[in-house]
C-alpha positions as CSV (number, residue, x, y, z in Angstrom):
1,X,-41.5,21.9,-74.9
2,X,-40.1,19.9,-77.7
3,X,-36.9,19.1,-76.6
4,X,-38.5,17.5,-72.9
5,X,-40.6,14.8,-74.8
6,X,-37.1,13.7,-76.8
7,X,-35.2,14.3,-73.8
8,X,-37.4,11.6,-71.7
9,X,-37.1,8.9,-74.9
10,X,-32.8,9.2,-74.6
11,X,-31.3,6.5,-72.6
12,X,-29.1,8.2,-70.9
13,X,-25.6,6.4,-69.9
14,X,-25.3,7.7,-66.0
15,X,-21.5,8.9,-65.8
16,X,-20.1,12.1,-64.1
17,X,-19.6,13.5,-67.1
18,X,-23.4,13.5,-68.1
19,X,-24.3,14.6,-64.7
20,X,-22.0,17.3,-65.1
21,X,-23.4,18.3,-68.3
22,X,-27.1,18.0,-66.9
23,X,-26.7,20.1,-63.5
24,X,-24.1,22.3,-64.3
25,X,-23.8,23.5,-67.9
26,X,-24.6,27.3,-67.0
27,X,-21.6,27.4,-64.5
28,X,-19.0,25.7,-67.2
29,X,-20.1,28.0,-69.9
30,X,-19.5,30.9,-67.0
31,X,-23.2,32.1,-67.4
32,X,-23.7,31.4,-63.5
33,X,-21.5,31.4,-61.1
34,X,-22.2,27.9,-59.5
35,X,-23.8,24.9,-59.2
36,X,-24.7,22.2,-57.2
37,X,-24.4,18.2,-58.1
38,X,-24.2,14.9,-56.6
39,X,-22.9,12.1,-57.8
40,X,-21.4,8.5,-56.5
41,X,-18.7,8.4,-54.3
42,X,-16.6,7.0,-56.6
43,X,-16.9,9.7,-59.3
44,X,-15.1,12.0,-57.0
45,X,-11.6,11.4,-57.7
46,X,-12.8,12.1,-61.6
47,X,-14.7,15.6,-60.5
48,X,-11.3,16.7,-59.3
49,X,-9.0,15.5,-62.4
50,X,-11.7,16.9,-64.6
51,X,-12.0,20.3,-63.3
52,X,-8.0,20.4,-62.7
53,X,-6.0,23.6,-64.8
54,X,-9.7,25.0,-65.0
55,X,-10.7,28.5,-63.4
56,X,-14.0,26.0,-61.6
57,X,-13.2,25.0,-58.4
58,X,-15.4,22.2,-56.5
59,X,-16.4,21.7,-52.6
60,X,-17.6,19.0,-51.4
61,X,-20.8,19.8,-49.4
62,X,-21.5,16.4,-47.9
63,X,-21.2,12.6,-48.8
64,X,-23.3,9.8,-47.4
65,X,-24.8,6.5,-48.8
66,X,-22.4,6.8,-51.6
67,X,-23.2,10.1,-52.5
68,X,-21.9,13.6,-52.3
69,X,-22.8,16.7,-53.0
70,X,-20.7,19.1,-54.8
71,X,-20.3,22.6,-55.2
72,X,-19.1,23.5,-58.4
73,X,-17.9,27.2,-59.0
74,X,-16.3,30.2,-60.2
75,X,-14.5,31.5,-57.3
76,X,-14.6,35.4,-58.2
77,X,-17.7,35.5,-59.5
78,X,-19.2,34.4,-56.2
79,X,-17.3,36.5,-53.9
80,X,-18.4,39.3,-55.9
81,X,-22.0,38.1,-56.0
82,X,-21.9,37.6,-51.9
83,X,-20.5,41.0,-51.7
84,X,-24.2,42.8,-52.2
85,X,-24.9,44.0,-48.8
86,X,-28.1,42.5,-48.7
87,X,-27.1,39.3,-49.3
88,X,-24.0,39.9,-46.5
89,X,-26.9,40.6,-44.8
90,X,-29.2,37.7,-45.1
91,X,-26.1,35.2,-44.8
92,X,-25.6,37.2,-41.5
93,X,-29.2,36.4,-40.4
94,X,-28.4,32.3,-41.1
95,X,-25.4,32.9,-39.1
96,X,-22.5,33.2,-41.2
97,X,-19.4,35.8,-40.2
98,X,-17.1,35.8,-43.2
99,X,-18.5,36.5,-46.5
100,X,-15.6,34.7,-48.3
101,X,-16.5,31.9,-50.4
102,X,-14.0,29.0,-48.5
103,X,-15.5,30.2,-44.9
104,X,-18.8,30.0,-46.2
105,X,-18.2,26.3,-48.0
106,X,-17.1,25.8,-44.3
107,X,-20.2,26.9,-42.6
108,X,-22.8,25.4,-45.5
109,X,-21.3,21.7,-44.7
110,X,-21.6,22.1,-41.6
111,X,-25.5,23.2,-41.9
112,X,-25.9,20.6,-44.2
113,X,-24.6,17.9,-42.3
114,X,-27.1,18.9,-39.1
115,X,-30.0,19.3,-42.1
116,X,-29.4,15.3,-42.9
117,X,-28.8,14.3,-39.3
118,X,-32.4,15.7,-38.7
119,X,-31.1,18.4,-36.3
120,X,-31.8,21.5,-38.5
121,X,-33.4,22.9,-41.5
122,X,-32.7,23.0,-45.2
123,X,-29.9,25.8,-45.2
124,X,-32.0,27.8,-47.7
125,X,-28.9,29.8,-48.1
126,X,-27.4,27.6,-50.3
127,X,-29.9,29.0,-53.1
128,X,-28.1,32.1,-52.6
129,X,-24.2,30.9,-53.1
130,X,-25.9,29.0,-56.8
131,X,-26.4,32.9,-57.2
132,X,-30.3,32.7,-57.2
133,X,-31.9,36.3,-56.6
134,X,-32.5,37.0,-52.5
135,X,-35.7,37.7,-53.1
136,X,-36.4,34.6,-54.8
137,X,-34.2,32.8,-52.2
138,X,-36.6,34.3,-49.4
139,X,-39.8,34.2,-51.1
140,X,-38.9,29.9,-51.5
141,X,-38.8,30.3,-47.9
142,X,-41.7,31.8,-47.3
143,X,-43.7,29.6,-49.4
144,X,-42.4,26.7,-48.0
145,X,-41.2,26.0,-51.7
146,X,-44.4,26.2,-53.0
147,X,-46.5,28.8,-55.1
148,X,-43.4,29.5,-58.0
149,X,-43.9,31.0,-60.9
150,X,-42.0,29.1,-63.4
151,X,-39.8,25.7,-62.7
């Protein structure tokens, strides 16, 4: 692939805007219905102002060491995607009780917060609010993330 090899020779100027550009170009051209990015602290206040008047909204799924990790996404098409049953189901299994997408931001911080305190594991779940497949999201699980097909 072409376009890696020039890709890896770009000096890229780390901004939020870049990083915005880099992790979540499928959700701002409303191909996917969100996306996940972190960036310094201090880029929040930015995130917020840039998404502002926009249909994206942004969550803020944990911030440490200068960092946080954002959810960036388009609200309807996620409550629609969590609607599937099975996925109402699997998000039941990980223990969530509202399928709405501002209870679930809720419980995912929470998760994630215990996941970086050491207390619990990676809340796989997450690959399912990015709107992955659930049968991809449970076959990462049962491979331990290992044995894909195509990255």
């Amino acid at each position: 692939m072409r376009y890696q090899v020039e890709l890896s020779h770009v000096k890229w100027k780390k901004c939020m805007q870049m990083q915005m550009a880099m992790h979540c170009a499928p959700v701002l051209a409303g191909l996917k219905p969100s996306n996940a990015v972190t960036l310094d602290y201090i880029d929040s206040k930015e995130l917020i102002q840039s998404l502002a008047g926009s249909d994206i909204k942004c969550g803020l799924i944990y911030s440490g060491n200068g960092k946080c990790l954002w959810l960036l996404y388009r609200e309807q098409q996620v409550n629609q995607y969590l609607m599937d049953s099975e996925n109402q189901r699997f998000l039941k299994h990980c223990g969530y009780s509202s399928f709405q997408i501002q209870n679930i931001l809720y419980t995912l911080k929470n998760r994630y917060r215990l996941y970086k305190a050491g207390q619990a594991d990676f809340p796989h779940e997450l690959g399912l609010i990015l709107g992955y497949p659930l049968c991809d999201v449970i076959g990462f699980i049962k491979n331990n993330g290992q044995n894909c097909l195509y990255c």
